[in-house]
C-alpha positions as YAML, in Angstrom:
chain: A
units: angstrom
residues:
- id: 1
  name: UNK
  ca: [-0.39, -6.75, -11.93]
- id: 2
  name: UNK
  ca: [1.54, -9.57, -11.33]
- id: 3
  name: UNK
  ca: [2.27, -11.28, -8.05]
- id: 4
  name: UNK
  ca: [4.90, -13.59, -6.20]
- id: 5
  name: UNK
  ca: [1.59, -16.30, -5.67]
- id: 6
  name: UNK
  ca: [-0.26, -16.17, -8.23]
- id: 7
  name: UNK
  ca: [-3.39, -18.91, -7.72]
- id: 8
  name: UNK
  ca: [-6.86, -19.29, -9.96]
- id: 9
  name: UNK
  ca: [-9.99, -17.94, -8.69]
- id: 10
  name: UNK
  ca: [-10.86, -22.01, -7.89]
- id: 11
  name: UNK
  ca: [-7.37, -22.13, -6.18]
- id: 12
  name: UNK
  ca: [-8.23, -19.03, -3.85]
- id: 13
  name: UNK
  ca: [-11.71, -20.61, -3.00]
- id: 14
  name: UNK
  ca: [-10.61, -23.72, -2.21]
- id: 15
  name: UNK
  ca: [-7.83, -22.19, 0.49]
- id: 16
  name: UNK
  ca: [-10.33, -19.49, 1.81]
- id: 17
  name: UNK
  ca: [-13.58, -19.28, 3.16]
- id: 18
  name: UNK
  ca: [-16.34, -17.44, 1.45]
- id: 19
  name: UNK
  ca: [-15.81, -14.70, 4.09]
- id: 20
  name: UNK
  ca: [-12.08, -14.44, 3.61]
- id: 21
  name: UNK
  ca: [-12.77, -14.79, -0.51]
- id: 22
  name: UNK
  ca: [-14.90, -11.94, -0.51]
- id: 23
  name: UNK
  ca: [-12.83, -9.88, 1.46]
- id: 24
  name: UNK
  ca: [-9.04, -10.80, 0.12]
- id: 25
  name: UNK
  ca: [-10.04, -11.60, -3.23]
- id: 26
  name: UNK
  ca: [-13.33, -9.01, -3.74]
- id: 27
  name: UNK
  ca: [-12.36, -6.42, -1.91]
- id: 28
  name: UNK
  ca: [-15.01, -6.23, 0.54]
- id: 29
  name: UNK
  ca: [-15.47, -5.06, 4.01]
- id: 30
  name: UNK
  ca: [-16.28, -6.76, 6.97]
- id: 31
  name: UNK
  ca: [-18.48, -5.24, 9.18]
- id: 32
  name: UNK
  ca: [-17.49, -2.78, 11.85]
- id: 33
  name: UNK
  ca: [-16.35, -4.02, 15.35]
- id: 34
  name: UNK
  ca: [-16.53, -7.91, 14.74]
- id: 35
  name: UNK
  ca: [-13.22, -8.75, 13.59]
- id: 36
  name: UNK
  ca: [-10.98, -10.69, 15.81]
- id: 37
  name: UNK
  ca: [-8.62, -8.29, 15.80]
- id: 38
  name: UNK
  ca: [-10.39, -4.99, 16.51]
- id: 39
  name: UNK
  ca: [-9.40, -4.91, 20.45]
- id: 40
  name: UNK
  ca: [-6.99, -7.18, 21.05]
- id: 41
  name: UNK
  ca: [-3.86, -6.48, 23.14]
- id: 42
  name: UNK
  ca: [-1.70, -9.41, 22.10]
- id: 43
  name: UNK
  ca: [1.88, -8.82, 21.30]
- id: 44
  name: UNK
  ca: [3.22, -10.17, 17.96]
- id: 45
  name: UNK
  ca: [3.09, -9.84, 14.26]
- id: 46
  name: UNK
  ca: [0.04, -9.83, 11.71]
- id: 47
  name: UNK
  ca: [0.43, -11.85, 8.38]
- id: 48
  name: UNK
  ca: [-1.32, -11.57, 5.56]
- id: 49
  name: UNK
  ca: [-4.22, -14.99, 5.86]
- id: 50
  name: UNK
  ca: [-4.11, -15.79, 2.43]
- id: 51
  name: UNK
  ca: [-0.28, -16.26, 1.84]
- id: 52
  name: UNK
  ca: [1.71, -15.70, 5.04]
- id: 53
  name: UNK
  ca: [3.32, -12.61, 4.85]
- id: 54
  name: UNK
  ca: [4.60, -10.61, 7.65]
- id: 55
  name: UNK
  ca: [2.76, -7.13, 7.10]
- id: 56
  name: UNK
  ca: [2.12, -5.36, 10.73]
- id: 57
  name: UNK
  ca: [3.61, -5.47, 14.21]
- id: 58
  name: UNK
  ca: [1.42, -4.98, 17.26]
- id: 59
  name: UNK
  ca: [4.14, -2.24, 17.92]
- id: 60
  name: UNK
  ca: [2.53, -0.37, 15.53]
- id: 61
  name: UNK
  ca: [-1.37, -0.84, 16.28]
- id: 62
  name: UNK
  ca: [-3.26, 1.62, 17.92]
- id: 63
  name: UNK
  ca: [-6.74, 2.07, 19.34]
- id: 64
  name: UNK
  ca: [-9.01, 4.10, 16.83]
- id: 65
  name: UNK
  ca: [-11.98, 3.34, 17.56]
- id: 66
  name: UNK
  ca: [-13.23, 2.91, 14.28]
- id: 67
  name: UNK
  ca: [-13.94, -0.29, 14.45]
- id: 68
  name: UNK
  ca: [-11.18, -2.03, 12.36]
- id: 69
  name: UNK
  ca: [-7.94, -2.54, 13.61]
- id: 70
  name: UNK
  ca: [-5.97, -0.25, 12.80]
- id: 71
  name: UNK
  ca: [-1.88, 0.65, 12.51]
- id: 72
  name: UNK
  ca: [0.30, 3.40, 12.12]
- id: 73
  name: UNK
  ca: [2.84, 1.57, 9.41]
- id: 74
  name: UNK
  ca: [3.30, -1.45, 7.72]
- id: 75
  name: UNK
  ca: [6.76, -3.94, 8.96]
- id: 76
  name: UNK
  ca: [8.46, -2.70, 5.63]
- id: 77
  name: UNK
  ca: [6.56, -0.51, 2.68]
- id: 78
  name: UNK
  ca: [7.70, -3.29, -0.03]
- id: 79
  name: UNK
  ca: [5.16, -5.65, 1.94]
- id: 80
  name: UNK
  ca: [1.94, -3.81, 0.52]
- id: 81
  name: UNK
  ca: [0.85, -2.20, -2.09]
- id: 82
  name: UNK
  ca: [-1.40, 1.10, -2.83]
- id: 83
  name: UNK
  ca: [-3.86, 1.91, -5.15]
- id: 84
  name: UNK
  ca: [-5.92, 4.75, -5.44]
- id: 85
  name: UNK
  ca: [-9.44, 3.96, -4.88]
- id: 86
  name: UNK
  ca: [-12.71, 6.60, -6.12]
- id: 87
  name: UNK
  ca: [-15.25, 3.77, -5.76]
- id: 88
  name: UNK
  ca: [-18.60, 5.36, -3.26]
- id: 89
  name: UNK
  ca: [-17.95, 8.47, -4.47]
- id: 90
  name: UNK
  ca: [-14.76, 9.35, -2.39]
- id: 91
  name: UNK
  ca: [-10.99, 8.97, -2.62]
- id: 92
  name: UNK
  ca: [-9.35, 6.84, -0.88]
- id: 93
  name: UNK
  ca: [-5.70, 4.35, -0.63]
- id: 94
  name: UNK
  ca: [-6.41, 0.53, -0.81]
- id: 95
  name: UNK
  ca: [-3.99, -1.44, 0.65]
- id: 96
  name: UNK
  ca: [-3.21, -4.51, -0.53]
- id: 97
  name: UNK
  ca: [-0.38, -7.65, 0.35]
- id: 98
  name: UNK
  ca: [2.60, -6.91, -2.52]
- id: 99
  name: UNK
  ca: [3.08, -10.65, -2.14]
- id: 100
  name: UNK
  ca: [-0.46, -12.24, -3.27]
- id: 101
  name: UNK
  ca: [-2.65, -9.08, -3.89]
- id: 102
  name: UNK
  ca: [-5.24, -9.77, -1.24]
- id: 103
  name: UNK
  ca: [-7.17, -6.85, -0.04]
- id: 104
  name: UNK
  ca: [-6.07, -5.62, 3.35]
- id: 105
  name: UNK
  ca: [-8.45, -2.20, 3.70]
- id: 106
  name: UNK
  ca: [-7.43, 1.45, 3.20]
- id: 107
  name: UNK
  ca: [-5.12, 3.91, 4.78]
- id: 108
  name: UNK
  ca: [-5.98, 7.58, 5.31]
- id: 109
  name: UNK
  ca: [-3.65, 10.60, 6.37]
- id: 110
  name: UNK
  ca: [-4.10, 13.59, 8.42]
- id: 111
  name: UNK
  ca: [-6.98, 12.16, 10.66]
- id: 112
  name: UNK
  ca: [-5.04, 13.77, 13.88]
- id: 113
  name: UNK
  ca: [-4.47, 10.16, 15.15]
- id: 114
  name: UNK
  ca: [-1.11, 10.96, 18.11]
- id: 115
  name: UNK
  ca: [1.05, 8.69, 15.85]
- id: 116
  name: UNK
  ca: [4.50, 8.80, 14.23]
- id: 117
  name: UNK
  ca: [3.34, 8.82, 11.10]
- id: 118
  name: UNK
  ca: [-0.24, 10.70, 11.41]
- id: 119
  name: UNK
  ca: [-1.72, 7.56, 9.00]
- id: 120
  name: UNK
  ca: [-4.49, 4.84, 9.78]
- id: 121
  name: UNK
  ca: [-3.60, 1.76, 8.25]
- id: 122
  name: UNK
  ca: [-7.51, 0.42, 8.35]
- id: 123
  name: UNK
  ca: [-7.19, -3.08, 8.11]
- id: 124
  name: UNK
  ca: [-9.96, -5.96, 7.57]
- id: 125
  name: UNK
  ca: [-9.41, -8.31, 10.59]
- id: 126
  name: UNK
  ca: [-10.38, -11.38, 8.47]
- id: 127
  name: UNK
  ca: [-7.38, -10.34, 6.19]
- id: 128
  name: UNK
  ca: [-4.81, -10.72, 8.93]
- id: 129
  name: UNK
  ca: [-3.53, -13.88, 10.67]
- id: 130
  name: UNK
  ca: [-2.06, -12.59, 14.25]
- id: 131
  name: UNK
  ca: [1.12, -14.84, 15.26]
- id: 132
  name: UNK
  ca: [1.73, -14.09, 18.67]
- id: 133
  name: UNK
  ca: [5.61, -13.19, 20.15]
- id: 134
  name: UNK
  ca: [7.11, -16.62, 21.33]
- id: 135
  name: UNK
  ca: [7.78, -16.25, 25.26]
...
């Protein structure tokens, strides 16, 4: 698959930390309830750390408890990307950014979640970069 930024493995670990590298570029996990992003309340948009782009509002995030944070839809679908996933035995959506191909997490329908769209975008806080609303 080919992307807008395309960068070397070197390139991506020079711009990211081992953290971020395993998670954008390995598609790892961080761990359950640490991310930055789990609980917070702050208005404003979520971008994609390793590139920039805009991928989530805080219009759309809502309180799973699940331990990631989590959203209900991306800004626009042509900012990610899905792929079907069957890796620990189950089957699941992996989202990544359409623009560089980092891993974001996974999204899973028909969890019963009071949303518009009945999905959980689960999304790895270390993937995101939160830009809070000006004013």
């Amino acid at each position: 698959m080919s992307y807008e930024i395309e960068k070397s493995e070197a390139e991506w670990r020079a711009q990211l930390s081992p953290a971020e590298y395993q998670v954008l570029r390995e598609a790892g996990t961080e761990r359950p309830f640490v991310g930055e992003y789990t609980d917070t309340k702050t208005v404003g948009v979520y971008s994609c750390r390793a590139c920039g782009s805009e991928l989530f509002s805080s219009e759309t995030k809502f309180e799973s408890h699940c331990g990631w944070p989590s959203y209900y839809a991306p800004l626009a679908e042509d900012r990610v990307e899905y792929i079907e996933d069957s890796t620990l035995g189950m089957r699941r959506v992996e989202v990544r950014c359409a623009r560089c191909g980092g891993h974001l997490g996974h999204v899973f329908d028909g969890e019963g979640y009071p949303t518009p769209t009945d999905q959980r975008y689960c999304i790895n806080s270390i993937s995101l970069t939160l830009r809070p609303a000006e004013g």
